[in-house]
C-alpha positions in Angstrom: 163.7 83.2 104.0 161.9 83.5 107.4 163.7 85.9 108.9 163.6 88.1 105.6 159.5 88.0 105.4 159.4 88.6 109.5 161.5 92.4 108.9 159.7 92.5 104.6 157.6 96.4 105.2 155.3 94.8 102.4 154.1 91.9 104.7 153.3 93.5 107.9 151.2 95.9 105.9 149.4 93.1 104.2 149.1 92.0 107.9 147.4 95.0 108.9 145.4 95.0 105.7 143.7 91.7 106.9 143.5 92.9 110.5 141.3 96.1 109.3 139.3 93.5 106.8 138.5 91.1 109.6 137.6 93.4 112.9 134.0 94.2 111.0 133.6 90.6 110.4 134.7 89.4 113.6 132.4 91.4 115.2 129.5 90.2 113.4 130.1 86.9 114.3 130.4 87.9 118.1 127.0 89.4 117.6 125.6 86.1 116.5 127.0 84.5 118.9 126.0 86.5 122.0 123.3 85.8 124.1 120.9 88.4 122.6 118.2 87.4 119.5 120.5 88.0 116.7 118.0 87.7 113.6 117.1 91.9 113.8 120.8 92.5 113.9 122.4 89.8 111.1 121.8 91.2 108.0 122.2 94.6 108.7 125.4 94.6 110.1 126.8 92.1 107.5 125.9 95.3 105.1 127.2 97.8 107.6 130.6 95.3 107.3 130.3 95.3 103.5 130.1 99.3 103.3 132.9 99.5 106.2 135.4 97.3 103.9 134.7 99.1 101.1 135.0 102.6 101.8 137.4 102.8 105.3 139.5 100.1 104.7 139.6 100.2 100.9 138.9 103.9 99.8 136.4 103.1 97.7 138.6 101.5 95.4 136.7 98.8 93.6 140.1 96.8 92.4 140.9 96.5 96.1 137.5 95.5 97.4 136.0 93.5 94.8 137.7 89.8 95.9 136.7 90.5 99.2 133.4 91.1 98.6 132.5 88.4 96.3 133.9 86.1 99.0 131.5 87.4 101.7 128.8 87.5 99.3 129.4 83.8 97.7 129.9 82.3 101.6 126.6 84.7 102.4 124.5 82.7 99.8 122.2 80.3 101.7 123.7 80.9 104.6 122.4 84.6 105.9 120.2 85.6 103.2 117.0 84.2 104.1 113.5 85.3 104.4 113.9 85.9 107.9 117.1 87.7 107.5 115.7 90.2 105.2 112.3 90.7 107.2 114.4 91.2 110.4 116.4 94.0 108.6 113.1 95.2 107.4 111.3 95.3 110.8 114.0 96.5 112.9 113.5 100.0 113.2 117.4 100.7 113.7 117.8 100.0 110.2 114.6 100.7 108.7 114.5 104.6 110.0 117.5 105.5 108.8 117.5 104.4 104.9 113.4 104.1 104.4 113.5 104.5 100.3 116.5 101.6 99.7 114.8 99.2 102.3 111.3 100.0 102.2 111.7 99.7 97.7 113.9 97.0 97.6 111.9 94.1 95.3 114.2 91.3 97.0 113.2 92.5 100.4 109.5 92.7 99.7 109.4 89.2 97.9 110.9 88.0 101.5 108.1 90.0 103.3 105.3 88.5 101.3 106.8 85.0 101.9 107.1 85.3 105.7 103.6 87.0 105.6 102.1 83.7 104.2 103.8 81.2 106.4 102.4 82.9 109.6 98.9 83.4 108.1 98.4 80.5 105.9 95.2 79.8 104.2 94.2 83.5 105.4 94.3 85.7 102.6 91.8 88.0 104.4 94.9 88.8 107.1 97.6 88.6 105.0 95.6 91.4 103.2 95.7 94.0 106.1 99.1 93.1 106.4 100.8 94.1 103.5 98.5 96.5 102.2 97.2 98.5 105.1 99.5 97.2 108.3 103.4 97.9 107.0 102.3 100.7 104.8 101.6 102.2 108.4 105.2 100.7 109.5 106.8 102.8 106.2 105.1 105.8 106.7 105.7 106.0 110.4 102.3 106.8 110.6 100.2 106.7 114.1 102.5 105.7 117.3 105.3 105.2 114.9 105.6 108.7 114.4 105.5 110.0 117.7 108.7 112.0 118.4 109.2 109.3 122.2 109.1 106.5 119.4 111.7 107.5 117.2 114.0 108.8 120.2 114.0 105.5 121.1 115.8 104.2 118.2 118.1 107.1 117.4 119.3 107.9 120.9 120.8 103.9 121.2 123.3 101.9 119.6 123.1 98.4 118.4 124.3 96.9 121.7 121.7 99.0 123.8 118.4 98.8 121.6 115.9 96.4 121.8 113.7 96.1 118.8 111.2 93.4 120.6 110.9 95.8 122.9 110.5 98.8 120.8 107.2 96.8 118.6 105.8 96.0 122.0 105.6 99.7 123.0 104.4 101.2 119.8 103.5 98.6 117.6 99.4 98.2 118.7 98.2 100.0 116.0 99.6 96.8 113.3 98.3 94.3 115.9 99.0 91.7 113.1 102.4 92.6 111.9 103.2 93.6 116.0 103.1 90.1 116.6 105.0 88.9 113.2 108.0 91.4 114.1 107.9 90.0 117.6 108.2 86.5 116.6 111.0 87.5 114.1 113.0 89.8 115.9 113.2 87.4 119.1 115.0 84.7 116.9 118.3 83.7 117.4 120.6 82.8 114.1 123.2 80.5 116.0 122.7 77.2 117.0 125.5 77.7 120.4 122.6 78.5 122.6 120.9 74.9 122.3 125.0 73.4 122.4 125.3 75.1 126.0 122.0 73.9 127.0 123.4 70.2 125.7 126.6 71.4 127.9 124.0 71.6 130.6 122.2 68.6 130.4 125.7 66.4 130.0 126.4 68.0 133.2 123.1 67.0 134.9 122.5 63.3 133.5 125.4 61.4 134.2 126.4 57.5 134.6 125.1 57.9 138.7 121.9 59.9 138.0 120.8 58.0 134.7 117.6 57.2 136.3 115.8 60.5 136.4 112.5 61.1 135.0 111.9 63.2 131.9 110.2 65.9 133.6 112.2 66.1 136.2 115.8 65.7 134.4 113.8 69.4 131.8 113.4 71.0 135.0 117.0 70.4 136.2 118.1 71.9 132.9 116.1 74.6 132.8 116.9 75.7 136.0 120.5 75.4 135.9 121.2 77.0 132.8 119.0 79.8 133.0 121.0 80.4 136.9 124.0 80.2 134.6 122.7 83.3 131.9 121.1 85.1 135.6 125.0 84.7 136.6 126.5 86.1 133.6 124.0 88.8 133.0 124.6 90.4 136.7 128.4 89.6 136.1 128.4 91.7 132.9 125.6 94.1 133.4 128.3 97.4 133.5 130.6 96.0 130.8 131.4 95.7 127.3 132.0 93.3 125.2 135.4 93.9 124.3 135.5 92.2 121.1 132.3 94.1 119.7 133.7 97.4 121.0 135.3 99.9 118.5 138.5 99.7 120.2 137.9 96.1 119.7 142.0 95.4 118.4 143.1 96.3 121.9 142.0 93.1 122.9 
């Protein structure tokens, strides 16, 4: 029975079925998992995925993609469809530039923008005003310094690995002051907790059954020197390469 599934044509090409299914995904999980903010980047490659499945892997062939999908969507609910997903897909230019009208009109998105708009300016309905009605219109139009022909270069010329949308609402976002520093906040968040379990790593390492007397302050500053020598470390060890797993020829791995 073994041996006649190992040689069975029909198996290995469900095998590579799976393969081609799973690279998009696997990547997306490397993304969150990577030492970069990952909240710009989550939802917008878990739809990038979703369109990859269906129309390279499946030919647009809804009898073949339909499970699939409903499983990624039903494991998706509550998990990376938040308010801060959607405003991070929003606000992240990458995205937002390249399909205005779906993103920019999409009623689910909004009702997550208007959310996130009164958590960061509660009880201020005078700035939550200039926000959505005068601030992101600006953002939709690409209106002002969001216009300007360096600004867009610096979205279109980059992939995901290479831009940085922090950086890119810190250049040209002054004329939205308010929704400059919203997008900020948002787009530096992280959407895995394995950053704080390596800083736990960290501290194990520095508080042990011989040194269990140190001082608070002085036990942070031991921490938070030796783990951000350790990202220093890996950041000049890594500077010319490539993730291999989040690289298209990622199945060479």
């Amino acid at each position: 029975m073994a041996y006649a599934t190992v040689v069975s044509i029909s198996f290995w090409k469900s095998i590579n079925f799976c393969l081609l299914v799973f690279r998009p995904l696997v990547k997306v999980l490397r993304l969150v998992d990577s030492d970069i903010p990952s909240m710009p980047w989550l939802y917008g490659e878990r739809q990038a995925t979703i369109k990859e499945i269906k129309e390279d892997v499946c030919s647009g062939l809804e009898k073949n993609y339909k499970s699939i999908i409903n499983i990624i969507e039903s494991k998706s609910k509550g998990r990376l469809d938040f308010s801060l997903h959607l405003v991070g897909y929003l606000l992240n230019t990458y995205y937002f530039a390249k399909n205005m009208v779906d993103i920019g009109d999409d009623a689910t998105i909004m009702e997550a923008f208007l959310d996130c708009v009164e958590k960061f300016f509660p009880d201020d309905l005078s700035t939550q005003g200039i926000v959505s009605d005068d601030e992101l219109i600006k953002y939709k139009k690409l209106e002002g310094m969001f216009g300007r022909k360096q600004s867009i270069f610096a979205y279109e010329s980059k992939c995901v690995n290479e831009f940085n949308p922090t950086g890119w609402w810190s250049n040209y976002g002054d004329s939205t002051p308010n929704l400059k520093k919203m997008a900020i906040r948002i787009l530096s968040l992280t959407t895995s907790s394995s950053g704080c379990e390596r800083n736990w790593s960290t501290f194990e390492g520095v508080r042990t059954k011989k040194r269990n007397r140190l001082g608070l302050e002085r036990l942070s500053h031991l921490v938070y020197v030796q783990f951000n020598a350790k990202l220093l470390y890996k950041k000049q060890r890594v500077s010319n390469a490539k993730d291999v797993i989040q690289a298209d020829n990622c199945t060479k791995a």
